[in-house]
C-alpha atoms as one frame of an Amber mdcrd trajectory, in Angstrom:
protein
  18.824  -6.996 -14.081  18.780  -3.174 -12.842  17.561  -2.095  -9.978  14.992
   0.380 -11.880  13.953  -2.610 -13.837  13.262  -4.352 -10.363  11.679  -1.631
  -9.070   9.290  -1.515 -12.175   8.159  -4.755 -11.682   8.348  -5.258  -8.323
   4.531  -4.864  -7.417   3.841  -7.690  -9.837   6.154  -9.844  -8.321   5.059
  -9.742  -4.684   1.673  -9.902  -5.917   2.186 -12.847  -7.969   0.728 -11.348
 -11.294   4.416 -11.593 -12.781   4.989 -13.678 -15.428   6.526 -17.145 -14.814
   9.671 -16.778 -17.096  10.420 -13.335 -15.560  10.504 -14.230 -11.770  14.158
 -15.844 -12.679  15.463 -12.461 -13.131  13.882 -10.942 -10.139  14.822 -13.953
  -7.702  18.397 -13.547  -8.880  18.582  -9.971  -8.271  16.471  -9.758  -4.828
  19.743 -12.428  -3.805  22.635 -10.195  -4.569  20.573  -6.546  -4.266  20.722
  -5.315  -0.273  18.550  -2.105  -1.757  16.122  -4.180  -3.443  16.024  -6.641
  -0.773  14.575  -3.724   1.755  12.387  -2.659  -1.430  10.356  -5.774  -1.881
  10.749  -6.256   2.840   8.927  -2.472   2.460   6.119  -3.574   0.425   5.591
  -6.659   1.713   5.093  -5.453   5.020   3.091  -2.421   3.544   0.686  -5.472
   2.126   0.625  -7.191   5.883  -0.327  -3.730   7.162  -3.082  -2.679   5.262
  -4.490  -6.815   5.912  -5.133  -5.253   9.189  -5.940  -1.979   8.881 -10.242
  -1.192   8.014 -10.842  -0.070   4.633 -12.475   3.687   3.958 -14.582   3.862
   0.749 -13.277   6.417  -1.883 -14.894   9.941  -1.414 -18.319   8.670  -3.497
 -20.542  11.732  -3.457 -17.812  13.355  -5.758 -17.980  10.128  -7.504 -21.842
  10.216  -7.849 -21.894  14.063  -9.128 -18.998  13.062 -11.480 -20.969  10.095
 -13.146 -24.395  12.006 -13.080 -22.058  14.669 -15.240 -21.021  12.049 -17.441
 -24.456  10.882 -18.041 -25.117  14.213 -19.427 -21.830  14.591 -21.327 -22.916
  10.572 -22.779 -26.254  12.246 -24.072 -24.532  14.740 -25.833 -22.468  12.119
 -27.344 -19.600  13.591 -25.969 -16.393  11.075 -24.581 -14.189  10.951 -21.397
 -11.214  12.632 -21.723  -8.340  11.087 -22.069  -5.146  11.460 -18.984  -1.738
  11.217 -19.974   0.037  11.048 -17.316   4.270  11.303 -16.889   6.336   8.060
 -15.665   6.999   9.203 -12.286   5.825   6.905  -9.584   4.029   7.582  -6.087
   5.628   5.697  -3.880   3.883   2.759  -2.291   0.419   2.830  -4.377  -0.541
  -0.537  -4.723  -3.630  -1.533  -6.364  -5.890  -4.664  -5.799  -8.972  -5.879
  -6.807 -11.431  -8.006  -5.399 -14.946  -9.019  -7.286 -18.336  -9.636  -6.150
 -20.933 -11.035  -8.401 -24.158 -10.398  -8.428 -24.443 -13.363 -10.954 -21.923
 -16.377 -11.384 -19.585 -17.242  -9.162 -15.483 -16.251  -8.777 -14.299 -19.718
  -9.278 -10.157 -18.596  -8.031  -8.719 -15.567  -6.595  -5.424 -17.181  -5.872
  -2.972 -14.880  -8.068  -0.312 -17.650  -8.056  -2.611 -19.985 -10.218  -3.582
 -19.540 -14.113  -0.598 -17.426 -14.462  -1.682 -15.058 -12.396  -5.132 -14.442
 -13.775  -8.016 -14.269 -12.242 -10.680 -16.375 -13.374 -14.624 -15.582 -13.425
 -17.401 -18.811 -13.826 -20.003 -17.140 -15.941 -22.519 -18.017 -18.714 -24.143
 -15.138 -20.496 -23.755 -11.407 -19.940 -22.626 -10.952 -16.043 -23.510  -8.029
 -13.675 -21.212  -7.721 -11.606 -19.632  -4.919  -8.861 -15.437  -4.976  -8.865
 -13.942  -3.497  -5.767 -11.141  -1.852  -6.469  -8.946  -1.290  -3.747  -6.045
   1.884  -3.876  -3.591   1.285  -1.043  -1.936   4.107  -0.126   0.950   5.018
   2.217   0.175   8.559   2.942  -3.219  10.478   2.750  -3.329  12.254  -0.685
  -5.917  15.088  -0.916  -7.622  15.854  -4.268  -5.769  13.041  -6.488  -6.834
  12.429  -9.412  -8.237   9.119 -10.047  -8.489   7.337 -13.672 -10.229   4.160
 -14.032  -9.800   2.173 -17.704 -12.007  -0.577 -18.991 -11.528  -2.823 -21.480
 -13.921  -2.849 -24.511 -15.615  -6.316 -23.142 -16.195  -4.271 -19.859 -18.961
  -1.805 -19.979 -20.143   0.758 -16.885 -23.253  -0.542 -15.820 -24.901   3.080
 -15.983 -23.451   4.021 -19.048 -23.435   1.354 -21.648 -20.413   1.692 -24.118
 -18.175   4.006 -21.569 -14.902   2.383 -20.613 -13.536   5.201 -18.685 -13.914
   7.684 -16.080 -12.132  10.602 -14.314 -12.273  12.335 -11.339 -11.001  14.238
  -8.364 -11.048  12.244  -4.731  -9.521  12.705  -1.120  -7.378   8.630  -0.805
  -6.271   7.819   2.903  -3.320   6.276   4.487  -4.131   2.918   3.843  -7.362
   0.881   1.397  -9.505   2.995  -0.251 -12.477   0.998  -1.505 -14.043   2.030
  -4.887 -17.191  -0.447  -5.892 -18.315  -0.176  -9.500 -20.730  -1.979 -10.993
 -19.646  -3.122 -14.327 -21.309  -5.529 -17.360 -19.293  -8.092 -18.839 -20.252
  -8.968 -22.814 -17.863 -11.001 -24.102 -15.796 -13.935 -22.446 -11.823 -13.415
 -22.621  -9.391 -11.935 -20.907 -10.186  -8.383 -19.343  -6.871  -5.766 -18.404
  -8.469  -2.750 -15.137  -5.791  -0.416 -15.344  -6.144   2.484 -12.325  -4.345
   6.033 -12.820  -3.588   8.044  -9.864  -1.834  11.491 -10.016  -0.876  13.570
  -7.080   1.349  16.323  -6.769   2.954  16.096 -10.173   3.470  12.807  -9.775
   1.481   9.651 -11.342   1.310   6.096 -11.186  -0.029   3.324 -13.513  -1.687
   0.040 -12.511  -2.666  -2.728 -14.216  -5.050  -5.767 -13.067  -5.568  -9.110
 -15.471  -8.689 -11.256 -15.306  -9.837 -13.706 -17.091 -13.932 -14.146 -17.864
């Protein structure tokens, strides 16, 4: 294994969402890598930190005016735009999840169990608010902040709208962002979080199972 291969997968591994037959690969390489080694020390620590630290809630009167603007846009039957952002990373950004439901109840949050997946008790159609949380390791102002939702996943606001976009202030540290979603089909449900800042972008991707 490469180091840029580590380094692409490295916030899976230390947050145990990697899959089982490609920890091998990373174990072996973490071993004979001094770089990587201080890589994977970094983010752990960066983890332990932010444990401590109080979490701020994203900027959510720009968040308000931007989904009262998309409620508009929805009844002119218009659609989010899509992002496309480049590959370069920004260093540090971590993104977790946790979920509180409003209905049902979270039967395991341990990412080292069910390969990695979290897994949601529910019966019917579930209300539900997910917290996502963007770590950050230095304050970015006016990022720009892409949330995706699978097609079983629906914006409880706006039925039928899997994604938003918008323009927020992250600190050093958790940034909380609740949104209260609707869940309409059982199965397995991918959050994927795009941040760009400064001409640089990073992907993140979150698997559930419901």
């Amino acid at each position: 294994m490469k180091c840029i291969k580590f380094t692409e997968q490295l916030d899976d591994f230390v947050d145990g969402y990697l899959a089982q037959n490609d920890r091998p690969a990373m174990e072996q390489h973490l071993t004979n890598c001094p770089e990587c080694q201080k890589l994977w020390q970094a983010e752990n620590d960066l983890r332990q930190n932010l444990k401590s630290q109080p979490t701020p809630e994203i900027d959510l009167p720009s968040l308000q005016r931007m989904m009262r603007m998309a409620h508009r846009e929805h009844k002119n039957k218009s659609r989010y735009r899509f992002i496309s952002y480049g590959l370069a990373a920004a260093a540090g950004l971590v993104l977790l999840m946790t979920t509180g439901l409003f209905h049902g109840r979270l039967e395991n949050i341990n990412p080292q169990s069910n390969h990695g997946l979290m897994t949601i008790s529910q019966v019917s159609e579930v209300s539900k608010t997910i917290n996502l949380v963007i770590n950050c390791p230095t304050n970015m102002e006016q990022a720009e902040l892409t949330i995706i939702l699978p097609d079983n996943i629906e914006l409880a606001a706006f039925p039928g709208r899997h994604e938003l976009t918008w323009k927020t202030n992250l600190k050093t540290g958790g940034n909380l962002l609740p949104l209260e979603i609707i869940t309409t089909q059982p199965g397995t449900a991918k959050i994927t979080a795009k941040i760009e800042h400064n001409s640089k972008s990073r992907t993140q991707t979150l698997n559930m199972s419901i």
